[in-house]
SEDO-821778 format. One record per residue (C-alpha): residue in three letters; x, y, z. Coordinates in Angstrom, 2 decimals. Layout:
BEGIN
[site "ala",[X,Y,Z]]
...
END
This chain:
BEGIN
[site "unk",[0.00,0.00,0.00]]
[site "unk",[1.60,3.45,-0.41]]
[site "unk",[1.02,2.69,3.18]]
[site "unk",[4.08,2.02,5.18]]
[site "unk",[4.51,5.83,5.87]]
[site "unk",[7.78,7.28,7.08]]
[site "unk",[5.28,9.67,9.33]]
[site "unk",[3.14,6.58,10.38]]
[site "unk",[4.94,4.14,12.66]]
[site "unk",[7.12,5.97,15.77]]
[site "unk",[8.83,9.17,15.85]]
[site "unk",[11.52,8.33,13.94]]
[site "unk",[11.87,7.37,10.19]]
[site "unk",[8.75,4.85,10.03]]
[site "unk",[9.51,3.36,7.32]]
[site "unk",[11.01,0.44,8.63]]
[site "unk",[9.59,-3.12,8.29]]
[site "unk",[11.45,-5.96,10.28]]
[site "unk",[13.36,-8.48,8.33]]
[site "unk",[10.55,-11.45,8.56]]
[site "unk",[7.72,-8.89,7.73]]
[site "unk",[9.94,-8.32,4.09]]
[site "unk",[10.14,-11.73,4.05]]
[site "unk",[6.73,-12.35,3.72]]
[site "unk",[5.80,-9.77,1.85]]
[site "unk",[8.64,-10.34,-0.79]]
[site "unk",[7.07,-14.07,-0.66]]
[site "unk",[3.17,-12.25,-2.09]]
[site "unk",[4.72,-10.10,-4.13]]
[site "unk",[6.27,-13.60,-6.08]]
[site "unk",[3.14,-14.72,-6.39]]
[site "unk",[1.42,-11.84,-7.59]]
[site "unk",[4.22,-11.48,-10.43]]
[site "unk",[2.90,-14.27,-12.07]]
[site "unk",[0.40,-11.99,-13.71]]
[site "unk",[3.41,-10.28,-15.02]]
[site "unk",[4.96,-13.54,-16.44]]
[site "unk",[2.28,-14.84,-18.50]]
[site "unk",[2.07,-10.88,-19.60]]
[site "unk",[5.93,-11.82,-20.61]]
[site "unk",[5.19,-15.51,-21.60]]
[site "unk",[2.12,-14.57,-24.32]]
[site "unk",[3.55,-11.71,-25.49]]
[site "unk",[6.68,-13.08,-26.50]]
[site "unk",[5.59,-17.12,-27.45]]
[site "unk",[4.02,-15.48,-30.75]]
[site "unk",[7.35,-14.50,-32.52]]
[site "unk",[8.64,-18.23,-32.59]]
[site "unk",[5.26,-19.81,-33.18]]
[site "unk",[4.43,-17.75,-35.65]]
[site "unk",[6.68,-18.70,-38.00]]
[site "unk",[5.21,-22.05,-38.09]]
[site "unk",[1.63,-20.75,-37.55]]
[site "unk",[2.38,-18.90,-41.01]]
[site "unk",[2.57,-22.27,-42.94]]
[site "unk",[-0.10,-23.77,-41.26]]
[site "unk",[-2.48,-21.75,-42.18]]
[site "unk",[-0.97,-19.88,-45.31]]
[site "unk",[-1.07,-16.42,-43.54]]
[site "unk",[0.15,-13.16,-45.58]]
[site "unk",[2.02,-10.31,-44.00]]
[site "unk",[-1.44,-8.53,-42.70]]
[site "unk",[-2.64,-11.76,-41.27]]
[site "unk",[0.43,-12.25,-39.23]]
[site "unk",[0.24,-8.83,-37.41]]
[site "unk",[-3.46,-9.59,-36.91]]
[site "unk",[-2.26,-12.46,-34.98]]
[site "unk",[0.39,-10.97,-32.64]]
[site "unk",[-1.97,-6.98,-32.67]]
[site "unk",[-5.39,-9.01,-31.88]]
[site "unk",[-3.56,-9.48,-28.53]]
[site "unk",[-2.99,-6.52,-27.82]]
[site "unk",[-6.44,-4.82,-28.94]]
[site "unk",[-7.78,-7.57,-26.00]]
[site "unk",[-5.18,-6.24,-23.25]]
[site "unk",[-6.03,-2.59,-24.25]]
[site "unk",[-9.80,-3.40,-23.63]]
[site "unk",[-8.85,-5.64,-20.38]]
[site "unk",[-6.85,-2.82,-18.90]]
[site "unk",[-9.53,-0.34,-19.52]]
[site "unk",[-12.08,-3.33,-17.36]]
[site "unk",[-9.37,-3.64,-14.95]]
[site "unk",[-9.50,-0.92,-12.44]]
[site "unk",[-13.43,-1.02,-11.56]]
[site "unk",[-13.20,-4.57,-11.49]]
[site "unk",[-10.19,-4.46,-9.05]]
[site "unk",[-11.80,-1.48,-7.03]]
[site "unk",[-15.30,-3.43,-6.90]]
[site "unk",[-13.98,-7.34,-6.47]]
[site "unk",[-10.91,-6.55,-4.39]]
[site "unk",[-7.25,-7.02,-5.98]]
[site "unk",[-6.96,-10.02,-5.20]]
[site "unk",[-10.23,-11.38,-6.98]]
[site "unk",[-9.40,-9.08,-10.18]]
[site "unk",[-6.04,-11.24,-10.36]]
[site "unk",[-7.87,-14.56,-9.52]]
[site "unk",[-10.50,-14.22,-12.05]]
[site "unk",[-7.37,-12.39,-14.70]]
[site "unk",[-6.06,-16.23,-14.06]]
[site "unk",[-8.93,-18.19,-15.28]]
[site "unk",[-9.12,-16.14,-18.26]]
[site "unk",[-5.25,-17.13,-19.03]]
[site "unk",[-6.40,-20.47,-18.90]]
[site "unk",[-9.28,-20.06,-21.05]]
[site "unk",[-7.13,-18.21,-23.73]]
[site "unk",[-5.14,-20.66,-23.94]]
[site "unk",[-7.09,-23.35,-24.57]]
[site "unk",[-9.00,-21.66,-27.15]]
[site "unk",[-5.64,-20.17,-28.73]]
[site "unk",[-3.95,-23.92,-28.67]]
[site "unk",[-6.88,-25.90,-30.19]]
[site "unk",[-7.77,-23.55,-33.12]]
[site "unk",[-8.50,-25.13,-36.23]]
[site "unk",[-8.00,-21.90,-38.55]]
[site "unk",[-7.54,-18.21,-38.64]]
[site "unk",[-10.71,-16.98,-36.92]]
[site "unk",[-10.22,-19.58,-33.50]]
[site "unk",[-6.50,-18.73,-33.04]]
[site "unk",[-7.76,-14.45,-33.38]]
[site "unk",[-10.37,-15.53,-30.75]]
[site "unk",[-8.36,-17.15,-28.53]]
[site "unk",[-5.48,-14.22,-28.49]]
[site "unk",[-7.98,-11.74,-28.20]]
[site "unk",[-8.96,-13.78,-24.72]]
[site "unk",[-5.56,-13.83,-23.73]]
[site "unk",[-5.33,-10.54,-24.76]]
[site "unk",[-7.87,-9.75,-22.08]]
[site "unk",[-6.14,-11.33,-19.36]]
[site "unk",[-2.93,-9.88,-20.15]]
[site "unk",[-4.35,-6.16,-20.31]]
[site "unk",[-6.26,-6.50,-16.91]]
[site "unk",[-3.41,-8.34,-15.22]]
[site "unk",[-0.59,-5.45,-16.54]]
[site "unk",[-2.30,-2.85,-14.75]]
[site "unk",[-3.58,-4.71,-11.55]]
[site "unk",[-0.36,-6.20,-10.73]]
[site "unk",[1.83,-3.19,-9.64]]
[site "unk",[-1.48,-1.74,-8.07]]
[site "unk",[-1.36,-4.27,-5.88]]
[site "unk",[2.55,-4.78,-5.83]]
[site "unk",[2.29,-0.53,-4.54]]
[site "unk",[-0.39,-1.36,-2.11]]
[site "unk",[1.50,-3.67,-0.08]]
[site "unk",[5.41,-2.32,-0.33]]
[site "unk",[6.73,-0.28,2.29]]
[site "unk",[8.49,2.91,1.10]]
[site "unk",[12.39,1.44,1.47]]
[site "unk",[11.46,-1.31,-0.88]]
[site "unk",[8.44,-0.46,-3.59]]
[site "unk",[10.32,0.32,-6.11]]
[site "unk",[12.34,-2.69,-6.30]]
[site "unk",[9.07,-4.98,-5.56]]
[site "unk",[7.73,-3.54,-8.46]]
[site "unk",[10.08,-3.64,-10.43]]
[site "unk",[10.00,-7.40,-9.98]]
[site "unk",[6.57,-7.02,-12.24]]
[site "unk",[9.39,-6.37,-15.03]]
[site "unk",[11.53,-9.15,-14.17]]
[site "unk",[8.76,-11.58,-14.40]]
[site "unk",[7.78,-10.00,-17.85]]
[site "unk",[11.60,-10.50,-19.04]]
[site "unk",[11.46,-14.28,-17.28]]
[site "unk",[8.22,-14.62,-19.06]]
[site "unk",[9.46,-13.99,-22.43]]
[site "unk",[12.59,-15.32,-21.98]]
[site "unk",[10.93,-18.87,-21.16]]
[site "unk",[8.68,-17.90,-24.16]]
[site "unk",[11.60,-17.90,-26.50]]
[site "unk",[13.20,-21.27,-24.85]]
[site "unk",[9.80,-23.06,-24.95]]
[site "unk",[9.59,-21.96,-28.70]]
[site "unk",[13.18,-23.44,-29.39]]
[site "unk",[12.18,-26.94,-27.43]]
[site "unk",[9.24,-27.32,-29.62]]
[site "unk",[10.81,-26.19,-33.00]]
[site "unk",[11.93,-29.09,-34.15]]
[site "unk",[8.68,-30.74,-34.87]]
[site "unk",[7.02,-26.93,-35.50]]
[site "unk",[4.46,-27.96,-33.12]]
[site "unk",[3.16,-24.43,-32.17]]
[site "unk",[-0.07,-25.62,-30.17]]
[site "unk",[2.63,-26.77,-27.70]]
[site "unk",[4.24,-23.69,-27.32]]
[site "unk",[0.83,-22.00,-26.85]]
[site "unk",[-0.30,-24.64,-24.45]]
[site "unk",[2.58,-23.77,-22.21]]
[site "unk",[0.86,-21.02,-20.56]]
[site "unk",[-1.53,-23.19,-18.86]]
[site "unk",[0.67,-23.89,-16.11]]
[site "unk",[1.52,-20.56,-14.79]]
[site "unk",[-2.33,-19.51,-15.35]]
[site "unk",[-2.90,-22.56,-12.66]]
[site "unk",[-0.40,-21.47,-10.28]]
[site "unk",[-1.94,-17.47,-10.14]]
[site "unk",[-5.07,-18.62,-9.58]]
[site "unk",[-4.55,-20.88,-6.81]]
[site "unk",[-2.42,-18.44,-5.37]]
[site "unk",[-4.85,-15.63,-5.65]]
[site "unk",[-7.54,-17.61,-4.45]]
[site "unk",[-5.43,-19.69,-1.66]]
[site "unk",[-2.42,-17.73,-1.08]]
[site "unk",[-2.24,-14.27,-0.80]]
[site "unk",[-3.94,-11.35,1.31]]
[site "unk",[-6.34,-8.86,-0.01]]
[site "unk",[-4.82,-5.16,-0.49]]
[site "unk",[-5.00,-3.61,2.92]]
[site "unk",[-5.48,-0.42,1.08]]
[site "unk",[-8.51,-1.77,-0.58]]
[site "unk",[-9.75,-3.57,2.62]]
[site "unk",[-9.69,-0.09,4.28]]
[site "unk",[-11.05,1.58,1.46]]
[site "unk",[-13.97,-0.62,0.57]]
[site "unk",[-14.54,-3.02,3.66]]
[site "unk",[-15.75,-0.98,6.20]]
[site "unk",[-15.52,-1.98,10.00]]
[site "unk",[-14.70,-5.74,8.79]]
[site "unk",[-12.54,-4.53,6.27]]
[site "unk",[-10.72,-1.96,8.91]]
[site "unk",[-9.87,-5.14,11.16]]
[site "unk",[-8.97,-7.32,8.64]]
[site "unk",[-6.11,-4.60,7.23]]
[site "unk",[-5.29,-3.66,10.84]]
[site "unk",[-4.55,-7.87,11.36]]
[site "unk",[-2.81,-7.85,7.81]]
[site "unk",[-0.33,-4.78,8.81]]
[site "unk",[0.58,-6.40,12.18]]
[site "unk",[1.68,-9.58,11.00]]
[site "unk",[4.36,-7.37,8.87]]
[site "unk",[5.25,-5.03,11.76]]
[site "unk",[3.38,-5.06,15.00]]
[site "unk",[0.21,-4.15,16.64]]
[site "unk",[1.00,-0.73,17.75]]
[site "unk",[2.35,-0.23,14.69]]
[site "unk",[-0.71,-1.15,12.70]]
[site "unk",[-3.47,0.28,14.85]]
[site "unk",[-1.70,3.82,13.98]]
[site "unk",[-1.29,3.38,10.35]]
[site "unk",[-4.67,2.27,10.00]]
[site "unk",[-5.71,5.55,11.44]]
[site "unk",[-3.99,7.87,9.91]]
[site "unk",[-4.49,5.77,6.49]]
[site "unk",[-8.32,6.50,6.99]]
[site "unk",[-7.78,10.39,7.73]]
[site "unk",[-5.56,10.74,4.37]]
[site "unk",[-8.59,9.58,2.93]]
[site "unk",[-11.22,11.63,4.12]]
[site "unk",[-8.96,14.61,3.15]]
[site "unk",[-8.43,13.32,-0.34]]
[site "unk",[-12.51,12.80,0.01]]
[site "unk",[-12.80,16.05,0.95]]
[site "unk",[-10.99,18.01,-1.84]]
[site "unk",[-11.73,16.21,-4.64]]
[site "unk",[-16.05,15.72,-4.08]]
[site "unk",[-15.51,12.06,-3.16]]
[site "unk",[-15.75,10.64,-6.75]]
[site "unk",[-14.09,7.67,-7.05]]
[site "unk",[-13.33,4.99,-9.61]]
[site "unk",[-12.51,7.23,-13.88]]
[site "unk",[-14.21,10.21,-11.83]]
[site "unk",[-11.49,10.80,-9.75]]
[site "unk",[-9.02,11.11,-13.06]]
[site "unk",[-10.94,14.51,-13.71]]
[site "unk",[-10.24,15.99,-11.06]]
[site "unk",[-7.40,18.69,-11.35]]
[site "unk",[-5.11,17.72,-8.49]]
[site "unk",[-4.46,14.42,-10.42]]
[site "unk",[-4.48,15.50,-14.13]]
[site "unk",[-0.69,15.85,-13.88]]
[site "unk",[-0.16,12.08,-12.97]]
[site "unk",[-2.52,11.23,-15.61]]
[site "unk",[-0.26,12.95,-18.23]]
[site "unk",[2.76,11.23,-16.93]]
[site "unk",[1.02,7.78,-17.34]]
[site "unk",[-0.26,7.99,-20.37]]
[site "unk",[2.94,9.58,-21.71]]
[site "unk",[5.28,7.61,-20.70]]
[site "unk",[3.12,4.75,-21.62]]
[site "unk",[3.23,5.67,-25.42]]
[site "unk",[6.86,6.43,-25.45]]
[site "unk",[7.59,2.92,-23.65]]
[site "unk",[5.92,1.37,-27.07]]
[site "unk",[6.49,3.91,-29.61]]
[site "unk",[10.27,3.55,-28.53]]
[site "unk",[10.25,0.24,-30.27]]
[site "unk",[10.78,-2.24,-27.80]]
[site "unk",[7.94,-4.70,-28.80]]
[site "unk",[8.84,-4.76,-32.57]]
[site "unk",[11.92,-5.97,-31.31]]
[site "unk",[10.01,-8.44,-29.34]]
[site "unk",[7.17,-9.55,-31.39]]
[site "unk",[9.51,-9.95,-34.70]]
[site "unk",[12.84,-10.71,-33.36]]
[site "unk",[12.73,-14.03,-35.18]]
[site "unk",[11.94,-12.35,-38.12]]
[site "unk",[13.90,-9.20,-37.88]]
[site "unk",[17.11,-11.84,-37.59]]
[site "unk",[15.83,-13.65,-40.13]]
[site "unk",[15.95,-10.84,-42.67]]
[site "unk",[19.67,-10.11,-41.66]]
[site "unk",[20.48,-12.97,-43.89]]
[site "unk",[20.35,-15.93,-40.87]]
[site "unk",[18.36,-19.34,-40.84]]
[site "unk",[14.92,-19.69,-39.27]]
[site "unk",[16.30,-21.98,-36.85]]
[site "unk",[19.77,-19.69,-36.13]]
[site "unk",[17.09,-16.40,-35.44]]
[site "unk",[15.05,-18.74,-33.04]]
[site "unk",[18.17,-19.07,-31.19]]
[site "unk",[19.64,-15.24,-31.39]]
[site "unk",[16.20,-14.39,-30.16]]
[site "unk",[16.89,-16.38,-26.71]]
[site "unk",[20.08,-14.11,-26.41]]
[site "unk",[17.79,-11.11,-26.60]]
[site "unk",[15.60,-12.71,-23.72]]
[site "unk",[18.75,-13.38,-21.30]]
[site "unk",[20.11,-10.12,-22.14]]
[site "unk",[16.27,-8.64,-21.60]]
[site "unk",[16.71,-10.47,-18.18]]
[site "unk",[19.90,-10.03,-16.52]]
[site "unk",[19.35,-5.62,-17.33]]
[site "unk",[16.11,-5.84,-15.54]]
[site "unk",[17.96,-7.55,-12.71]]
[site "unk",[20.35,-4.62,-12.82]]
[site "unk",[17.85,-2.47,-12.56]]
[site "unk",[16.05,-3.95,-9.45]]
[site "unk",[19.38,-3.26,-7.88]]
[site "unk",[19.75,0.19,-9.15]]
[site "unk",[16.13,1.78,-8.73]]
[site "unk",[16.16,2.30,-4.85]]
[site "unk",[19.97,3.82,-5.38]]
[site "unk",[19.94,5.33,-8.47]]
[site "unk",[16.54,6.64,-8.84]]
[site "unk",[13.70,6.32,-11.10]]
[site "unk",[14.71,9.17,-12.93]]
[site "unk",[18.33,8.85,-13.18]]
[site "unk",[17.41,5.46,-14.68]]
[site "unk",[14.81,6.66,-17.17]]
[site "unk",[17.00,9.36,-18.29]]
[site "unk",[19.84,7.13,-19.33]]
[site "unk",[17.45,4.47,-20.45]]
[site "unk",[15.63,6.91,-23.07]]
[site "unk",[19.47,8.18,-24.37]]
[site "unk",[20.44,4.58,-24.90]]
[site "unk",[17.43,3.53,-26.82]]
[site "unk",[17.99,6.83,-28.72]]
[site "unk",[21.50,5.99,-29.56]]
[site "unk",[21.06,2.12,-30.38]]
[site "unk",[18.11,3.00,-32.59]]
[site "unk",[19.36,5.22,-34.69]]
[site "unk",[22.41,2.69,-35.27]]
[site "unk",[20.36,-0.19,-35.77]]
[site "unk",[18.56,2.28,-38.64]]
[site "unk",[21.88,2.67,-40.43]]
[site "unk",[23.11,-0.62,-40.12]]
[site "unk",[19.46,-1.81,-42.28]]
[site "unk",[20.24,1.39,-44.54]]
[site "unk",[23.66,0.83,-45.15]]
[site "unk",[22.98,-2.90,-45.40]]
[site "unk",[25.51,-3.97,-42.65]]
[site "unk",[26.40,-7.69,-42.46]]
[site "unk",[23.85,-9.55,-39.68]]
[site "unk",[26.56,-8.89,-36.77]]
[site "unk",[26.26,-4.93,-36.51]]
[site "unk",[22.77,-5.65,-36.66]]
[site "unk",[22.45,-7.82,-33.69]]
[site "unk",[25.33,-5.99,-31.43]]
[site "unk",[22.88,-2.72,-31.74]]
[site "unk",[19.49,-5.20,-31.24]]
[site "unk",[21.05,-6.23,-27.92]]
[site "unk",[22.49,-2.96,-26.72]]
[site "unk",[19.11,-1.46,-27.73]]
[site "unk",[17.47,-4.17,-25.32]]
[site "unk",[19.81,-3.54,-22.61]]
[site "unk",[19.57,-0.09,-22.23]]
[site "unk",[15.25,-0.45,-22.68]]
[site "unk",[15.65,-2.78,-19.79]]
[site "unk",[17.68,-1.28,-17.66]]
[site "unk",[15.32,1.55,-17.20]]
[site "unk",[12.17,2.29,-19.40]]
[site "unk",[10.96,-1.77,-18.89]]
[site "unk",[10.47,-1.65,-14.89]]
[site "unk",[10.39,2.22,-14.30]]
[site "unk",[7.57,2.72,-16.25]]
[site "unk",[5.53,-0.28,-14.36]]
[site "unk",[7.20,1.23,-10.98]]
[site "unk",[5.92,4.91,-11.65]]
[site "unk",[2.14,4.56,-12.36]]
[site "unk",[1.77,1.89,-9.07]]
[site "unk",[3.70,5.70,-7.16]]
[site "unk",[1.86,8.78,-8.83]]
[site "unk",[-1.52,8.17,-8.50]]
[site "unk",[-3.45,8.34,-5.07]]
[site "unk",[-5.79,5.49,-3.33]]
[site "unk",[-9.24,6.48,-4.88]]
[site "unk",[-7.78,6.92,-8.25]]
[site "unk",[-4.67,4.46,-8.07]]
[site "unk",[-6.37,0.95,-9.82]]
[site "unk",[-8.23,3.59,-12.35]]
[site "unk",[-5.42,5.74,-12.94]]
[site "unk",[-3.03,2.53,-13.60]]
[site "unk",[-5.53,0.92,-16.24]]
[site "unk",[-5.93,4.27,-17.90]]
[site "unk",[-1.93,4.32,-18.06]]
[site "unk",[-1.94,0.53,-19.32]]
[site "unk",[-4.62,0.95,-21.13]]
[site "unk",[-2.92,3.81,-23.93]]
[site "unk",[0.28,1.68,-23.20]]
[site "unk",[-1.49,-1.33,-25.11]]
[site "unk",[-3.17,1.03,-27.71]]
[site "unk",[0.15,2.22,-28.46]]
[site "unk",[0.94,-1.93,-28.98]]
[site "unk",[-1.52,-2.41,-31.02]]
[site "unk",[-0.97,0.72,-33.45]]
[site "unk",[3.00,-0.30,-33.01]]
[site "unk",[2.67,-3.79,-33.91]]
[site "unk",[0.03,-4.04,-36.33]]
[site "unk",[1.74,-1.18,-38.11]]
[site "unk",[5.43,-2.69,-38.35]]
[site "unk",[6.15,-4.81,-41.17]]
[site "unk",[3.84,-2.67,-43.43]]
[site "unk",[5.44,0.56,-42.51]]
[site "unk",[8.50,-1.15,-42.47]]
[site "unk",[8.07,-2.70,-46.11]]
[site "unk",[6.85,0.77,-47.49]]
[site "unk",[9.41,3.13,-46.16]]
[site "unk",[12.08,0.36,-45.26]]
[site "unk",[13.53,-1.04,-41.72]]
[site "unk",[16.40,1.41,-40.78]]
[site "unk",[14.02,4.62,-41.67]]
[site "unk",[11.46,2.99,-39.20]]
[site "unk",[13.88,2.14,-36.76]]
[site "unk",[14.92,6.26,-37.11]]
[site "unk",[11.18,6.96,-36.34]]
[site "unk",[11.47,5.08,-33.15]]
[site "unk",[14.61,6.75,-32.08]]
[site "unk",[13.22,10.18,-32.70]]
[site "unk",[9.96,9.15,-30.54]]
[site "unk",[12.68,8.25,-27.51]]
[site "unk",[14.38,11.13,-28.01]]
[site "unk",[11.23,13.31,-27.26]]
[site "unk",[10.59,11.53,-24.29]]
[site "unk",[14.13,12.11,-22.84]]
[site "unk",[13.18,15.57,-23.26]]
[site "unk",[9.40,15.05,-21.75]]
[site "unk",[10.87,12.94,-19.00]]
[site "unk",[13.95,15.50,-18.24]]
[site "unk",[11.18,18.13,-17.78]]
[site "unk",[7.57,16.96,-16.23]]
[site "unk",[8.75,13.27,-14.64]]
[site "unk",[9.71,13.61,-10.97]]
[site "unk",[11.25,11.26,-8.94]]
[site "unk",[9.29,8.90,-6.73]]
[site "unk",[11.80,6.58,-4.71]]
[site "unk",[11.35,6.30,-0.87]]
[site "unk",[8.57,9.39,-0.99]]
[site "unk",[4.46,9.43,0.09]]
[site "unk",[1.84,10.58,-2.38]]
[site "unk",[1.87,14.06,-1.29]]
[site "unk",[5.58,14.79,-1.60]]
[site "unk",[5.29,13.07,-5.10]]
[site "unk",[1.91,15.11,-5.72]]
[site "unk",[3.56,18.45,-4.78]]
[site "unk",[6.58,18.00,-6.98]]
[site "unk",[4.10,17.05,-10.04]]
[site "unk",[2.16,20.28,-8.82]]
[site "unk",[5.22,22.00,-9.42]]
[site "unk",[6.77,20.67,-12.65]]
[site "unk",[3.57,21.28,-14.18]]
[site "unk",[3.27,24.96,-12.82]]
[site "unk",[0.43,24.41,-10.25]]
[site "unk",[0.63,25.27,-6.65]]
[site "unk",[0.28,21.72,-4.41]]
[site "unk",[-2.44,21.52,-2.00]]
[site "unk",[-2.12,20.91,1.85]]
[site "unk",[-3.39,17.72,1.95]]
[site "unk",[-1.65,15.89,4.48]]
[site "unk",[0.06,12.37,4.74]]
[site "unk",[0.17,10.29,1.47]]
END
């Protein structure tokens, strides 16, 4: 919960959460990144299987980015469901029910006899993926004390990159015999394991519980906090939790749920989400991706040789993200997105001219894989990280599926759009597109973005406030 306030627990820093309290809370947050895996793990089991699902069923180059965009249009309408359904079921019922859904996706998605089954059943999936992107680091925020959100969120991230990178090895243990139902099928198993965690496992939000569950709800958070820290401890938070709240209630008419985005106080972190949500896509990262296989392939290598390059792209994709779990609480999230945005910059304009100047394959993949690194180092988790820290209780679940929400459109218009802008106008003048969009949102991040690590809502409101030339309200703790 943005709910382990430094001003909450004794007179000192109250931040603090003994060692076994982390523990446990490092052992939900595990759980709850499953969501983020089979986000990682559907996303990225198209690029191998679709070069076998091309042959099956005789698909042109339109076809083909209806299969890996039809995703996407289902996550974009899934993250637009997700925040009322979290806010009215409870987080942990959103991501129990965002499980079943998985499975049903893939069922559909691995049986299909033709084109329209196999759209159908990624446009399930596609659901589940969109509802679980956004729920998961509301409820990763919602139970992190200050010293260690931003690293359990980024762990969202990591279980994207471990997602895709078991994506890519799954696709190269069932290449062989091209069986691409198998790879699909895959996904059943971690689909099993979030919904019996989510319905077995793990706690409900205590920010929800005190927001929605009245007196019950108050005890059951109160119960939840102690076993992290202590009685005392959690009778006071609770408290002072519930007086934030009537203060937010206060100032902005009570509206909760997509009203609370209009009100003026929070149109600031709404412009930060959705921004940084259409640079994150429009930078290029998923075309990399989606078509890795492909984009290899067109360098001059084998189908089989790209299947394996692409598994150097997931490692690579993997081991950054664990560099930045380690760097966010030191380095900052905006020291991180600033060098992140440079390096995509940089990379993409390079990988342009080696496609323009027609570069042997090797250029190609050195500036593929430094392009990854520096995406994952900083733009992959920071992103996820920032919209589960700008955005206050009533309009934190909304105001992260809005965020996701134009983070998927972008997908969709990004992915659908590749190969056909990339066969009219050719792949290193695309590429140069993408570099230009990262470039502007260096300069958007350099000037509006402010940094979030160890701070409370309000400190984090009143520097928005500020960047975007508005005076910050009183309004208490976060």
């Amino acid at each position: 919960m943005q709910g382990f306030s430094r001003a909450t627990i004794h007179e000192g820093p109250l931040d603090e959460v003994p060692p076994e309290g982390l523990r446990k809370i490092w052992g939900w947050a595990a759980v709850i990144a499953v969501g983020g895996f089979l986000f990682g793990f559907d996303t990225g089991v198209i690029s191998g299987a679709l070069l076998f699902i091309r042959a099956d069923f005789s698909l042109n180059s339109f076809e083909q980015g209806s299969v890996v965009s039809v995703l996407v249009l289902g996550a974009m309408a899934g993250a637009l469901l997700s925040g009322r359904l979290a806010d009215r079921i409870g987080r942990r019922g959103a991501l129990g029910l965002e499980g079943l859904v998985f499975l049903a996706g893939t069922a559909v998605a691995a049986l299909s006899t033709g084109l329209p089954m196999l759209l159908g059943g990624r446009l399930i999936l596609g659901l589940a993926v969109g509802a679980a992107s956004a729920t998961v680091p509301v409820y990763l925020s919602e139970i992190s004390p200050p010293q260690i959100r931003g690293s359990v969120l980024t762990l969202n991230q990591l279980l994207i990159t471990v997602g895709i990178l078991v994506a890519y090895m799954v696709n190269v243990a069932f290449a062989g015999p091209g069986d691409w139902r198998a790879m699909i099928a895959c996904g059943a198993v971690p689909a099993v394991v979030l919904v019996a965690g989510a319905l077995w496992w793990l706690p409900e939000s205590p920010a929800w519980l005190l927001a929605a569950g009245g007196r019950a709800g108050r005890e059951r958070a109160r119960r939840l906090i102690a076993s992290v820290t202590n009685e005392a401890t959690a009778d006071r938070l609770v408290e002072l939790r519930l007086a934030a709240a009537r203060e937010r209630a206060a100032e902005d008419g009570g509206r909760p749920g997509w009203h609370a985005l209009l009100a003026p106080r929070i149109r600031p972190a709404l412009t930060v989400g959705v921004v940084l949500a259409a640079v994150q896509q429009f930078g290029g990262i998923n075309t990399i991706i989606y078509y890795a296989p492909t984009i290899i392939e067109r360098t001059g290598l084998s189908t089989a040789d790209s299947i394996y390059y692409s598994i150097a792209i997931g490692v690579i994709n993997l081991l950054m993200t664990l560099v930045a779990v380690r760097l966010i609480e030191r380095a900052g999230r905006r020291a991180l997105l600033l060098f992140s945005l440079g390096a995509m910059t940089v990379t993409m304009v390079l990988l342009g001219l080696a496609f323009v100047a027609g570069w042997a394959a090797e250029p190609s993949l050195v500036f593929m894989v430094l392009y990854i690194a520096g995406f994952a180092v900083g733009m992959g988790p920071v992103f996820w990280a920032i919209i589960g820290e700008i955005f206050p209780g009533p309009a934190r679940a909304t105001g992260s599926g809005a965020s996701t929400a134009v983070n998927w459109a972008s997908n969709f218009v990004v992915s659908l759009a590749f190969l056909p802008v990339a066969k009219a106008v050719g792949e290193g003048e695309t590429f140069w597109i993408f570099a230009a969009i990262s470039l502007a949102g260096l300069l958007f991040t350099a000037r509006f973005v402010p940094e979030t690590r160890g701070r409370e809502f309000a400190e984090v409101d009143a520097d928005l406030l500020r960047r975007f030339g508005r005076r910050a309200p009183d309004t208490g703790p976060g």
